[in-house]
LUMKOL-681192 format. One record per residue (C-alpha): residue in three letters; x, y, z; residue number from 1. Coordinates in steps of 0.02 Angstrom, whole numbers, padded with zeros to 5 digits. Layout:
{residu=ALA	east=X	north=Y	up=Z	num=NUM};
...
end
This chain:
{residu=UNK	east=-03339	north=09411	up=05930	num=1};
{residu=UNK	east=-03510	north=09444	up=05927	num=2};
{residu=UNK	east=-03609	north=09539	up=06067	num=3};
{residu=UNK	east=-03727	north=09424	up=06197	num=4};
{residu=UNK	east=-03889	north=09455	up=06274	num=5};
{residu=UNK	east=-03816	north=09453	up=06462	num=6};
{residu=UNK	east=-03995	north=09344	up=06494	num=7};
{residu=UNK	east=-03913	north=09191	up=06397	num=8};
{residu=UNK	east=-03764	north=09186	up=06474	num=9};
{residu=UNK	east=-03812	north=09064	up=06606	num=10};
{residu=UNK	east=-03697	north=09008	up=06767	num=11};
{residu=UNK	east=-03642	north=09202	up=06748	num=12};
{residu=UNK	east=-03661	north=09341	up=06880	num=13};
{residu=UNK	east=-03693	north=09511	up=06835	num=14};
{residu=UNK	east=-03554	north=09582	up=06810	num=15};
{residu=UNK	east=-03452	north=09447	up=06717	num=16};
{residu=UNK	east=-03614	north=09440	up=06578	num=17};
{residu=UNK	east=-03604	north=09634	up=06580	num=18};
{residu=UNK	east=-03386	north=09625	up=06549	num=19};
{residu=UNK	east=-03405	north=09504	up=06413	num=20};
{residu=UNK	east=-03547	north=09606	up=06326	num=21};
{residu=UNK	east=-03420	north=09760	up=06332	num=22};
{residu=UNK	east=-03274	north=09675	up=06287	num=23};
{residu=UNK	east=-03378	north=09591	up=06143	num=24};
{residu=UNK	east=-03416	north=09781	up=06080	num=25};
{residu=UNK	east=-03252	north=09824	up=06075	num=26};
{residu=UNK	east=-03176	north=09669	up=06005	num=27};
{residu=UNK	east=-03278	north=09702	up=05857	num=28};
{residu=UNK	east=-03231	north=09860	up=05850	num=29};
{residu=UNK	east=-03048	north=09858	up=05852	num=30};
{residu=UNK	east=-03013	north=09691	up=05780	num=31};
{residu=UNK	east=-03126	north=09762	up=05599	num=32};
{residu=UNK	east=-03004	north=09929	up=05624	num=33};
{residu=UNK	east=-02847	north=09837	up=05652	num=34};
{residu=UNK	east=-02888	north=09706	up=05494	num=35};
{residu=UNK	east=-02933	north=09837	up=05379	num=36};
{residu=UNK	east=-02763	north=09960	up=05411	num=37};
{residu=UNK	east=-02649	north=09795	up=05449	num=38};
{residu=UNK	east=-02725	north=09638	up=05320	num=39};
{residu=UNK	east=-02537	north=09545	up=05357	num=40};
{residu=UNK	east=-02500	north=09579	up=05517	num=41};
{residu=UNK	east=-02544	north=09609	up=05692	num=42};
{residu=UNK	east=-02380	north=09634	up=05756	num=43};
{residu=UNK	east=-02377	north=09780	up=05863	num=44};
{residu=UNK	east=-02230	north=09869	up=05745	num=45};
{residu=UNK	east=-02360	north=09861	up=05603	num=46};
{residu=UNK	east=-02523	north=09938	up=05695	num=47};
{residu=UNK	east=-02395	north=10071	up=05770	num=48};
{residu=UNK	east=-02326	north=10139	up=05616	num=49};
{residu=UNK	east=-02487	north=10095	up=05517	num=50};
{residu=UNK	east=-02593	north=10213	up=05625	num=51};
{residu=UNK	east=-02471	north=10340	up=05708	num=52};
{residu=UNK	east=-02477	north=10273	up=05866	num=53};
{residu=UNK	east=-02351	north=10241	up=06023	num=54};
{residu=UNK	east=-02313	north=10028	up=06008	num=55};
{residu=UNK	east=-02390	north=10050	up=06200	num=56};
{residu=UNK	east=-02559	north=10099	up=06138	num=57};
{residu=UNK	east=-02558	north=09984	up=05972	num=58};
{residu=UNK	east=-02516	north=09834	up=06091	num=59};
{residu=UNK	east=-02655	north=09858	up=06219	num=60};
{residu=UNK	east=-02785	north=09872	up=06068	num=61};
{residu=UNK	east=-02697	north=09708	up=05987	num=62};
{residu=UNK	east=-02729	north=09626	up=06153	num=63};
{residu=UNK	east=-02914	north=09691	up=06188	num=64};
{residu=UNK	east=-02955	north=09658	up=05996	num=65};
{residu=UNK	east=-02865	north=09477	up=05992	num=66};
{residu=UNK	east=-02860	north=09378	up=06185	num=67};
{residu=UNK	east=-02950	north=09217	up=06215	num=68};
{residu=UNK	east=-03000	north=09279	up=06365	num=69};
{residu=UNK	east=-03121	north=09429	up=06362	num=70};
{residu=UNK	east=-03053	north=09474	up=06551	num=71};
{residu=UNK	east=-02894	north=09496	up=06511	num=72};
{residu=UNK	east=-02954	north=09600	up=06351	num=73};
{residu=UNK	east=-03021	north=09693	up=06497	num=74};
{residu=UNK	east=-02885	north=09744	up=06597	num=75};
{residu=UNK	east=-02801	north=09813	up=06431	num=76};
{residu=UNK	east=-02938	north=09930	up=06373	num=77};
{residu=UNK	east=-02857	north=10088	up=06325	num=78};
{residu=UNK	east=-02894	north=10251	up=06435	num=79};
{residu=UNK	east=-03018	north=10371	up=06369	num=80};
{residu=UNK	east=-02881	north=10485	up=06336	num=81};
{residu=UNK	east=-02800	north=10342	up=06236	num=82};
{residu=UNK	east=-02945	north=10307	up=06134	num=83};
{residu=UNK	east=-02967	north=10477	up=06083	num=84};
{residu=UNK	east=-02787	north=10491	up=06011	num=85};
{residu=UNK	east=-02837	north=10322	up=05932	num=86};
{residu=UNK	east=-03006	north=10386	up=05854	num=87};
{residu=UNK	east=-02892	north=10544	up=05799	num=88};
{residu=UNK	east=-02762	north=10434	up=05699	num=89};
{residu=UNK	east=-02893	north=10337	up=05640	num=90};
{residu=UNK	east=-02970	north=10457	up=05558	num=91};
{residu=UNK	east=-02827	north=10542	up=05485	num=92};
{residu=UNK	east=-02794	north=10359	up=05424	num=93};
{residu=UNK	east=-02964	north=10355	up=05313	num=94};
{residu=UNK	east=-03052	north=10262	up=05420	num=95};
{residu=UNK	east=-03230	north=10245	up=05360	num=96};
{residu=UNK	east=-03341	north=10359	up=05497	num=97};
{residu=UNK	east=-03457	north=10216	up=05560	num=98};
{residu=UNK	east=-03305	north=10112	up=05612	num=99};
{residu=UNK	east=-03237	north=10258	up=05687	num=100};
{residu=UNK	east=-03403	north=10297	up=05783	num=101};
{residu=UNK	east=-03399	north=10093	up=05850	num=102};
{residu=UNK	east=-03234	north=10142	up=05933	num=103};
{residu=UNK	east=-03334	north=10285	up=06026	num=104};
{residu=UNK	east=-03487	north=10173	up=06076	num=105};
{residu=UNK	east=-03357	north=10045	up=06141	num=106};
{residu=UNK	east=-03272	north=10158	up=06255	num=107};
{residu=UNK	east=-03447	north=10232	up=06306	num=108};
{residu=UNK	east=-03493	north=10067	up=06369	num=109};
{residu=UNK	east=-03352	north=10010	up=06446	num=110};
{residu=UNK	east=-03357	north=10178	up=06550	num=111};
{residu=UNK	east=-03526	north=10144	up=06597	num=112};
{residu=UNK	east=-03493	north=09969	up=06648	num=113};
{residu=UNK	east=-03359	north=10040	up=06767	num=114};
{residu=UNK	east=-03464	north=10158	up=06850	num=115};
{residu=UNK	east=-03604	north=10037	up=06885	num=116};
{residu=UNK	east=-03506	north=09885	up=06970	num=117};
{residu=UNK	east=-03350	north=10003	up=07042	num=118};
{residu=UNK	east=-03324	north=10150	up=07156	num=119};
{residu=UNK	east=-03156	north=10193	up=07053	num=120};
{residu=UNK	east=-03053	north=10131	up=06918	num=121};
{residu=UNK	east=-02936	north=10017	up=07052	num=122};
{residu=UNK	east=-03078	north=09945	up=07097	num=123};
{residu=UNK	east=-03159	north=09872	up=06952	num=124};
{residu=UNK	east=-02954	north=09840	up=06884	num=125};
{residu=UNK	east=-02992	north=09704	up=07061	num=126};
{residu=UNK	east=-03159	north=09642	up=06975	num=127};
{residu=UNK	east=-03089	north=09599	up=06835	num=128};
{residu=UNK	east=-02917	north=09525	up=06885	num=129};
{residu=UNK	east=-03018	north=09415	up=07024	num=130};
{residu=UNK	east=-03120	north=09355	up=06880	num=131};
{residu=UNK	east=-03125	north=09237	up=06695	num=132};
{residu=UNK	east=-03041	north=09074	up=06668	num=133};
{residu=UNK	east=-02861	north=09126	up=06634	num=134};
{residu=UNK	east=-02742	north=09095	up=06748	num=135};
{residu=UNK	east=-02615	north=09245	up=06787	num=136};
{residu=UNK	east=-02448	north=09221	up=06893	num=137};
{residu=UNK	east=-02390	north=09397	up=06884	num=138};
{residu=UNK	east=-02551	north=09487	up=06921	num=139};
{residu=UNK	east=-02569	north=09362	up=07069	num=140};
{residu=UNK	east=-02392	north=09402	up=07123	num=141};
{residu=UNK	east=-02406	north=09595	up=07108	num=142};
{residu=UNK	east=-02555	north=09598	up=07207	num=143};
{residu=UNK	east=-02479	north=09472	up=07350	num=144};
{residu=UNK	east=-02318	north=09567	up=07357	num=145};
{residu=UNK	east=-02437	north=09736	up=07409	num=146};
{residu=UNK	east=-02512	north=09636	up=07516	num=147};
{residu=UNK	east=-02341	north=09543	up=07599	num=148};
{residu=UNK	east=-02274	north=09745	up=07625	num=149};
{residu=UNK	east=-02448	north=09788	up=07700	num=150};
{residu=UNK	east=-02436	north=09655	up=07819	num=151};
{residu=UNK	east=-02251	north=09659	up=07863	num=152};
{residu=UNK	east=-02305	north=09819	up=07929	num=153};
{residu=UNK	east=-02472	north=09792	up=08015	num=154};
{residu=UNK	east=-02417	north=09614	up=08102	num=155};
{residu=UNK	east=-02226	north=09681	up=08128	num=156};
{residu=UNK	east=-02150	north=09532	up=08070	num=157};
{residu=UNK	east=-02104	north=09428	up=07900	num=158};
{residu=UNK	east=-01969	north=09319	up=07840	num=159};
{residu=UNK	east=-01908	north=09273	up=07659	num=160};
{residu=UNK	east=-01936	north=09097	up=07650	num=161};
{residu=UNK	east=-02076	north=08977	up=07724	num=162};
{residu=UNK	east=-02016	north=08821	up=07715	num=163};
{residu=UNK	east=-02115	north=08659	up=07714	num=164};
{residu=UNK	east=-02064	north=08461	up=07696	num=165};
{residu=UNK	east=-02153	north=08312	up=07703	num=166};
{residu=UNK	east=-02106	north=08113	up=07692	num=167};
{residu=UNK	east=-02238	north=07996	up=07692	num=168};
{residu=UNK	east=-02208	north=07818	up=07730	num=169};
{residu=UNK	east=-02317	north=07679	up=07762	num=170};
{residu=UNK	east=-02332	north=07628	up=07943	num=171};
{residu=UNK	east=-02206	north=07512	up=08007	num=172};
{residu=UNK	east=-02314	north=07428	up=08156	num=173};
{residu=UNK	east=-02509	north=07473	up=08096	num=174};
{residu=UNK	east=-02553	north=07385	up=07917	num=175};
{residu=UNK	east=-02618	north=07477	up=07798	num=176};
{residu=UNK	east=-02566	north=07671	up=07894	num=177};
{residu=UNK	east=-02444	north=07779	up=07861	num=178};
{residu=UNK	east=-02322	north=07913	up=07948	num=179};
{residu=UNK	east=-02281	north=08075	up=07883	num=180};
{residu=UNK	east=-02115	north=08177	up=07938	num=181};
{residu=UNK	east=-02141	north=08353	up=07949	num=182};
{residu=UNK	east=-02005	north=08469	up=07909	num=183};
{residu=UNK	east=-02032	north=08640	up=07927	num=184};
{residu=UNK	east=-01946	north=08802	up=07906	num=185};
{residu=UNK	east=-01942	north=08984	up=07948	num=186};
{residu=UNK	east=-01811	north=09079	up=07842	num=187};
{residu=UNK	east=-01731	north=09242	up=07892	num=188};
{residu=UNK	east=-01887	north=09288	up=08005	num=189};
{residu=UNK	east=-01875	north=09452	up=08064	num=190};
{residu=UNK	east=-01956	north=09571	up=08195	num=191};
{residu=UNK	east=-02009	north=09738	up=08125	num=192};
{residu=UNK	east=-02098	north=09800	up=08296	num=193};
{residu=UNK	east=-02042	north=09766	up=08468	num=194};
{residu=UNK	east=-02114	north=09638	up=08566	num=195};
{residu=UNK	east=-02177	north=09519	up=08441	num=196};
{residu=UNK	east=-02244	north=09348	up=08506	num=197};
{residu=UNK	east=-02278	north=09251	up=08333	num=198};
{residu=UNK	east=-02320	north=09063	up=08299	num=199};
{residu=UNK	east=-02216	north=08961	up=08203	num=200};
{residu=UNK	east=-02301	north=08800	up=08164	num=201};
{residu=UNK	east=-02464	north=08748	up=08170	num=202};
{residu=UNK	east=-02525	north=08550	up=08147	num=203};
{residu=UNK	east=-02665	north=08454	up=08154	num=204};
{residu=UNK	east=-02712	north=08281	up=08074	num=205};
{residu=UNK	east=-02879	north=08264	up=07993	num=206};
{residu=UNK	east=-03020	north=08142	up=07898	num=207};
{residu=UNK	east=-03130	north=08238	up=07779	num=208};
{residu=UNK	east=-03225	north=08318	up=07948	num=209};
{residu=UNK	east=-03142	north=08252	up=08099	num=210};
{residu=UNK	east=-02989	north=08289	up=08203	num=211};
{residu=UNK	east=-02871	north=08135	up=08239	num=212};
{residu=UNK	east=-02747	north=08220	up=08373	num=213};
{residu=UNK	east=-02778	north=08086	up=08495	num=214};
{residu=UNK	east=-02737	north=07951	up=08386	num=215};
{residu=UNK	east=-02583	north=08022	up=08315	num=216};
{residu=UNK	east=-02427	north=08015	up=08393	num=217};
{residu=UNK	east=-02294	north=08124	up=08380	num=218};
{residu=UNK	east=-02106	north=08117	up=08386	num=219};
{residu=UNK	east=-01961	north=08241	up=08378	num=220};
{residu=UNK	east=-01839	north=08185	up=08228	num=221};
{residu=UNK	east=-01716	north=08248	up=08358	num=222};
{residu=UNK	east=-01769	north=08212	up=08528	num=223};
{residu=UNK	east=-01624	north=08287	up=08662	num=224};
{residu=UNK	east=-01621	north=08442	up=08548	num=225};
{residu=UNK	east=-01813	north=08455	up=08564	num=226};
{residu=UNK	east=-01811	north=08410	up=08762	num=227};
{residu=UNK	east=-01687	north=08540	up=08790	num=228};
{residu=UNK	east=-01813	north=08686	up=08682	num=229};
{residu=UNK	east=-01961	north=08642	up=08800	num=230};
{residu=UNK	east=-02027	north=08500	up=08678	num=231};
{residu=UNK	east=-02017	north=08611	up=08505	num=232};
{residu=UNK	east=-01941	north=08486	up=08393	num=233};
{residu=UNK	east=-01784	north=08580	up=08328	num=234};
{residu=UNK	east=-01638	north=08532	up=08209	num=235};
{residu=UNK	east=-01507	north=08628	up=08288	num=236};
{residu=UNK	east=-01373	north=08612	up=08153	num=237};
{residu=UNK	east=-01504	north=08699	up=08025	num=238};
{residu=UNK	east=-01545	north=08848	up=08145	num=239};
{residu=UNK	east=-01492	north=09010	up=08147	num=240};
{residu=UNK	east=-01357	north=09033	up=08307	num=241};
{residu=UNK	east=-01377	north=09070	up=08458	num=242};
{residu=UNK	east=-01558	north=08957	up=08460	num=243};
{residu=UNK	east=-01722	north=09071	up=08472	num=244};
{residu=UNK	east=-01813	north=09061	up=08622	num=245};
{residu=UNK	east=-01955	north=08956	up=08582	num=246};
{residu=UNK	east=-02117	north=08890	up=08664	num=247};
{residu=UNK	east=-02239	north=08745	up=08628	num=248};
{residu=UNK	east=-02430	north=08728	up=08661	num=249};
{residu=UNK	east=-02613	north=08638	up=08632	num=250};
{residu=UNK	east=-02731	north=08753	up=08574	num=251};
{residu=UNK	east=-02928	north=08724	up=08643	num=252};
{residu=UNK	east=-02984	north=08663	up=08469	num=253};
{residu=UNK	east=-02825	north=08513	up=08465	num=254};
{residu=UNK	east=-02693	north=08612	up=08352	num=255};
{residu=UNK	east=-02528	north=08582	up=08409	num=256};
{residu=UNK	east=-02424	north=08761	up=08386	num=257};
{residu=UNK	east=-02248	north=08810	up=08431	num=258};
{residu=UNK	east=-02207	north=09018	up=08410	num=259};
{residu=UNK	east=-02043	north=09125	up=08447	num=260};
{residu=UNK	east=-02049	north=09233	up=08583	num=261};
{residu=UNK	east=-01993	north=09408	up=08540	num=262};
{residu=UNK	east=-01823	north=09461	up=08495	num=263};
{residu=UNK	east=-01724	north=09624	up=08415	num=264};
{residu=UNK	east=-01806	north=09699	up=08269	num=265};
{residu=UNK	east=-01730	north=09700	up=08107	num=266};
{residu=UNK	east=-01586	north=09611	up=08062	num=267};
{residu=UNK	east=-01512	north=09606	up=08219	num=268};
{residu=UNK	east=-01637	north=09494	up=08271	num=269};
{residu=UNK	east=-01658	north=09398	up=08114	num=270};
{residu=UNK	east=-01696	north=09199	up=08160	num=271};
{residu=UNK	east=-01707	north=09033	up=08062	num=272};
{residu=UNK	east=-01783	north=08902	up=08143	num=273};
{residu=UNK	east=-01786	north=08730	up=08060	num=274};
{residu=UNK	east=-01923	north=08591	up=08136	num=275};
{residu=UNK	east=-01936	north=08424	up=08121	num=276};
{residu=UNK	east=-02057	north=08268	up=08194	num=277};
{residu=UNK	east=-02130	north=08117	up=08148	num=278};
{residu=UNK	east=-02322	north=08093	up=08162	num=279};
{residu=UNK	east=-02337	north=07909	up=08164	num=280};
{residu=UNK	east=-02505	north=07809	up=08121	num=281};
{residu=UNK	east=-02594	north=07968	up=08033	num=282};
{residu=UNK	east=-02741	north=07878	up=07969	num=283};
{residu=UNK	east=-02771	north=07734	up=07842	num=284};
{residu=UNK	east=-02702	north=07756	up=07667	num=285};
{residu=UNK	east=-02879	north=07700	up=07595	num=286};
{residu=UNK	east=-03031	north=07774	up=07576	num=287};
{residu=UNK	east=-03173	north=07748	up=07731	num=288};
{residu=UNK	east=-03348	north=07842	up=07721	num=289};
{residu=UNK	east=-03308	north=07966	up=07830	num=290};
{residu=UNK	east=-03122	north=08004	up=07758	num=291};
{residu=UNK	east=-03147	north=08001	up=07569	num=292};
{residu=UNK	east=-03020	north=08137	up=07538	num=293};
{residu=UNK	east=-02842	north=08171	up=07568	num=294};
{residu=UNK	east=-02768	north=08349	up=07620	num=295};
{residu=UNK	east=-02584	north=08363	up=07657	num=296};
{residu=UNK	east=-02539	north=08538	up=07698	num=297};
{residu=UNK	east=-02453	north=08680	up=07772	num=298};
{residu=UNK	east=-02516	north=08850	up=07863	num=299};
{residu=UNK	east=-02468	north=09015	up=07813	num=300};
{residu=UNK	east=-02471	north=09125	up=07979	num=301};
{residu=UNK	east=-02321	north=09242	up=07926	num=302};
{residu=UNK	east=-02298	north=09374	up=07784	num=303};
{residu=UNK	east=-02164	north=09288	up=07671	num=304};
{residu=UNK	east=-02067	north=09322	up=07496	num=305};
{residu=UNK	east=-02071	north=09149	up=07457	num=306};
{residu=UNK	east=-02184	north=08980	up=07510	num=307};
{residu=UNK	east=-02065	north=08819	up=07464	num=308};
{residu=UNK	east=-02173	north=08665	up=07499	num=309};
{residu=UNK	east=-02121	north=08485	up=07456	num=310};
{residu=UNK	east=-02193	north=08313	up=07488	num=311};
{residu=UNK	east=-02102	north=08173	up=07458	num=312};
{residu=UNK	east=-02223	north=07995	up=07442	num=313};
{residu=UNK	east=-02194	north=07820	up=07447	num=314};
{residu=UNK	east=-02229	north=07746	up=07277	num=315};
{residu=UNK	east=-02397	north=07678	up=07260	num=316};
{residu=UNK	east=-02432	north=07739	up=07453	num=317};
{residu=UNK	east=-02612	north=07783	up=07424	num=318};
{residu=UNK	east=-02615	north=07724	up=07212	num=319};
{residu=UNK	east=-02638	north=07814	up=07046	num=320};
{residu=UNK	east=-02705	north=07985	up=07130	num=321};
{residu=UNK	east=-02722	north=08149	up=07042	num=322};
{residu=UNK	east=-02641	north=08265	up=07148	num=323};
{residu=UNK	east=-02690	north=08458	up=07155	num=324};
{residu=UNK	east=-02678	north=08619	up=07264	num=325};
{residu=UNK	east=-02796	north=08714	up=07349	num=326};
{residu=UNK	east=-02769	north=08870	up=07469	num=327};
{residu=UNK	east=-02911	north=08876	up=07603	num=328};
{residu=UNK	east=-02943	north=09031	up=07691	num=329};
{residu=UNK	east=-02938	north=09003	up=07870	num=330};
{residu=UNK	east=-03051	north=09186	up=07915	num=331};
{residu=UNK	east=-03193	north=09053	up=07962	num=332};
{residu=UNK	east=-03102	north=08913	up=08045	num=333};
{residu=UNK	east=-02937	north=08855	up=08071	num=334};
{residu=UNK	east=-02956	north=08685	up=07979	num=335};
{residu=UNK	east=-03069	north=08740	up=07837	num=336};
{residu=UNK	east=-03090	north=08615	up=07665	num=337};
{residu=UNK	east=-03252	north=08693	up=07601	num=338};
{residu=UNK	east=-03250	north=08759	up=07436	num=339};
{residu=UNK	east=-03327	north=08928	up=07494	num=340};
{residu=UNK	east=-03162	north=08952	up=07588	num=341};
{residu=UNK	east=-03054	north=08900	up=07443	num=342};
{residu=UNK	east=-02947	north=09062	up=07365	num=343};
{residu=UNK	east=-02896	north=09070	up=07168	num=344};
{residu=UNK	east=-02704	north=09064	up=07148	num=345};
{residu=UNK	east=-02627	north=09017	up=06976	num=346};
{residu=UNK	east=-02498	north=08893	up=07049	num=347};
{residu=UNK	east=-02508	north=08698	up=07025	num=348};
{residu=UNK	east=-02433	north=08542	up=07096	num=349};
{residu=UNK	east=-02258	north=08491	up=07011	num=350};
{residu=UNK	east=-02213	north=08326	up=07004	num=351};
{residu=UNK	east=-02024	north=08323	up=06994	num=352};
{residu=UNK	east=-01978	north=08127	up=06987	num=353};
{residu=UNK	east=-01902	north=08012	up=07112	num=354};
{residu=UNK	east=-01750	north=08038	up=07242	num=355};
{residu=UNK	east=-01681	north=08216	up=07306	num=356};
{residu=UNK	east=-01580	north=08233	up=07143	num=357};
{residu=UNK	east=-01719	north=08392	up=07129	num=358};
{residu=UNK	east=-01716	north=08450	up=07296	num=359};
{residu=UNK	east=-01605	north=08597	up=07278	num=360};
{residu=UNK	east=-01697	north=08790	up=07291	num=361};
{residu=UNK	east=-01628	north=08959	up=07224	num=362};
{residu=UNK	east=-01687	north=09024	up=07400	num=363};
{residu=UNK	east=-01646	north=08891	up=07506	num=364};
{residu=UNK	east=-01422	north=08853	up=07522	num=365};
{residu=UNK	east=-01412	north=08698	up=07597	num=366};
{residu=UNK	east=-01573	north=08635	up=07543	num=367};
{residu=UNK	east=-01508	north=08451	up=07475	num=368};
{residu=UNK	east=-01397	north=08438	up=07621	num=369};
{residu=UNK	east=-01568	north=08427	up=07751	num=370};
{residu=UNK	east=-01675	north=08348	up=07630	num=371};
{residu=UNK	east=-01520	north=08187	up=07607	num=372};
{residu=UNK	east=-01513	north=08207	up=07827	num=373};
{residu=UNK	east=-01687	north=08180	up=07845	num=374};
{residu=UNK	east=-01695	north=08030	up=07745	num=375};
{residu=UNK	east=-01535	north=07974	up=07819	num=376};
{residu=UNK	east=-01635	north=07988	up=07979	num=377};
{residu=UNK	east=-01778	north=07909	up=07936	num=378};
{residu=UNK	east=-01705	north=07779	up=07879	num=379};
{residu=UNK	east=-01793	north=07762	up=07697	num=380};
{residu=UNK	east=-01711	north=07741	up=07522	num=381};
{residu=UNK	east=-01762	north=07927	up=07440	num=382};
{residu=UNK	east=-01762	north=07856	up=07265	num=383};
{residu=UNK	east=-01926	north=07756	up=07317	num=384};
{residu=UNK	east=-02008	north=07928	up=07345	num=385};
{residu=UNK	east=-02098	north=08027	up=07225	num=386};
{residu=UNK	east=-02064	north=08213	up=07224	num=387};
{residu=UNK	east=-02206	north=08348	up=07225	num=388};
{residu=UNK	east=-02185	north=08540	up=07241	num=389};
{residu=UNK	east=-02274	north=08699	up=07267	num=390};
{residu=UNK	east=-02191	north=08849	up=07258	num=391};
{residu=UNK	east=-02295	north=09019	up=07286	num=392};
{residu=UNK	east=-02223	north=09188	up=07303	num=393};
{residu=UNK	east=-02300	north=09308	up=07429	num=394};
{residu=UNK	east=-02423	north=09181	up=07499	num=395};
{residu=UNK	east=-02582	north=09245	up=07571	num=396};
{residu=UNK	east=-02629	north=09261	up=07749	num=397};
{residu=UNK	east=-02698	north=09166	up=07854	num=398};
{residu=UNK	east=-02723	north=09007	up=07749	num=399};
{residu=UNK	east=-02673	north=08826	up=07742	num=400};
{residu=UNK	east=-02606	north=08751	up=07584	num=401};
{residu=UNK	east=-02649	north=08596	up=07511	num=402};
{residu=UNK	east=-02604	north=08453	up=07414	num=403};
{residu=UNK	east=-02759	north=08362	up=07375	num=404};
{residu=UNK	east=-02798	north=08194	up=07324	num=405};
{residu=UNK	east=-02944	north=08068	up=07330	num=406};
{residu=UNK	east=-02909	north=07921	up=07435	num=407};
{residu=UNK	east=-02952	north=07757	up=07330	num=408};
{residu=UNK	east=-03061	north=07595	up=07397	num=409};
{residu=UNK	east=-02947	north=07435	up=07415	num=410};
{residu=UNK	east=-03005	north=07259	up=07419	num=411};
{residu=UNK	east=-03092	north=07221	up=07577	num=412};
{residu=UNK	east=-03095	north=07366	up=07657	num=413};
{residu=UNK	east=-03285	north=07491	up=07660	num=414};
{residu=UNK	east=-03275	north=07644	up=07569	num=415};
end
């Protein structure tokens, strides 16, 4: 790969032109070494035992000299120590003395780059594993799992699954509406500090900019179970036993929220708490010109191993839609859809076909069993419903994810 001018790389910062322009310098490099020791092969057996080296060392240069994306070449540069034993077997491998001096001027320049964008080594590793195209679930995971121990500790609180559920179902008494049913689920929560007071669920219904609590209406899936838990919808038979004490609330800005009041720590006090209500009327399934975009979604206010969020749809609710996630940040508001606020993750959407015959979880026993009573509940045939799943280890806190979708014009109506 040839080196750029960092001025032509337009729609580029700084520092990505600067990383490619490194990475270029050492792709060269290493991929003209590698070719001229290896001509049939770039397995890492065959650039070990062609140059002497450990298979660690010959499969970070294969991946520096040979990944589509130069960011990822990044994070595999060799160590300066590394690269020395490198120019060392090189050398005793006959390697002609300019190439050998390219492997230097690579390494000089990748050192510099560090020093000038990073106040250590973990730092820039953050640069450039927050940055290029290619999507990463195990660096995402590593560095949400360091963050899910941080704030078990700082909050004094977590639980192993976060458990979301949705059913939406067009209105039965407003044309063209529809109601969701909101399942949700706190898994093995414990208390890791004394007395803990920690939401549980958090809800609000919105257009693309506007709050719609007044016009929804909301009712418990189980009503005498949620009158005798001072109006927290609750489905006893899924909860942990004896019931947490629980309380319910408005908050100033419209959010409905219910949270545990404290407990024991640690696993005498471990809870699950499963929720469940029906928010009737929502909105209209159609596009309007102040609600052009649909967001279906669930907040993340707890550390957690594990995020399991399904939505089951009508067929043909709201059309042919693209569906697609996005994580908001919610540092700047509590309902936040701008794309300044939106975080990178590396998971997608799943579509997983009609009916519950996918609704079973590694994490979640039981699983099948409450999503076949919830439909029994509602009412509905399941194998009407589409099926669509996120599942996101070590979620990051506080956001709100999303499924996404346009909402389409229909015949008649403004858009």
């Amino acid at each position: 790969m040839a080196q750029q001018d960092a001025s032509q790389l337009k729609g580029t910062d700084r520092f990505e032109s600067e990383t490619i322009q490194a990475i270029s310098a050492a792709r060269d490099s290493y991929s003209r070494i590698i070719e001229q020791k290896c001509p049939g092969s770039k397995a890492v057996s065959a650039v070990s035992n062609a140059f002497g080296i450990h298979r660690k060392l010959a499969w970070q240069l294969i991946k520096v000299a040979y990944a589509d994306d130069p960011f990822v070449a990044a994070k595999h540069m060799p160590s300066s120590k590394s690269i020395a034993v490198w120019i060392q077997a090189a050398e005793s491998c006959g390697i002609d003395g300019d190439l050998v001096e390219s492997i230097r001027f690579a390494d000089n320049q990748f050192q510099s780059l560090i020093s000038r964008h990073a106040s250590s080594k973990s730092e820039f590793d953050i640069l450039i594993e927050s940055s290029g195209s290619t999507n990463d679930v195990q660096t995402d995971e590593r560095w949400r799992q360091q963050a899910f121990e941080g704030n078990s500790y700082i909050w004094g609180a977590h639980c192993k699954v976060l458990m979301a559920m949705c059913v939406m179902m067009p209105s039965d008494d407003r044309e063209d509406y529809f109601h969701i049913a909101q399942i949700r689920g706190m898994m093995g929560f414990r208390q890791t500090r004394a007395d803990v007071r920690w939401v549980i669920n958090q809800s609000v219904a919105v257009d693309d900019d506007v709050v719609h609590e007044e016009a929804m209406q909301r009712v418990a899936i189980d009503p005498i179970a949620a009158k005798a838990c001072n109006g927290v919808p609750v489905l006893p038979e899924y909860c942990s036993n004896p019931m947490p004490a629980l309380m319910r609330s408005t908050t100033h800005d419209g959010m409905m929220q219910d949270e545990f009041l404290s407990s024991a720590i640690g696993l005498q006090g471990e809870r699950t708490l499963v929720t469940g209500e029906m928010l009737r009327n929502i909105a209209p399934t159609y596009a309007r010109p102040n609600d052009k975009v649909a967001h279906f979604g669930t907040s993340v206010r707890v550390p957690a191993e594990m995020l399991h969020f399904d939505v089951f749809v009508k067929a043909g609710l709201f059309g042919e839609v693209n569906r697609e996630l996005r994580v908001f940040s919610d540092i700047a508001s509590s309902i936040a859809f701008m794309d300044s606020d939106a975080l990178s993750v590396s998971e997608s959407v799943t579509k997983l076909g009609r009916g519950v015959g996918f609704a079973q979880a590694p994490d979640l026993p039981g699983y099948h069993d409450l999503v076949g009573s919830v439909f029994d509940r509602l009412s509905v045939d399941p194998s009407e419903y589409e099926l669509y799943r996120i599942r996101m280890a070590y979620p990051p806190m506080p956001t709100t994810v999303m499924i996404k979708h346009d909402l389409l014009p229909q015949d008649g109506k403004p858009t």
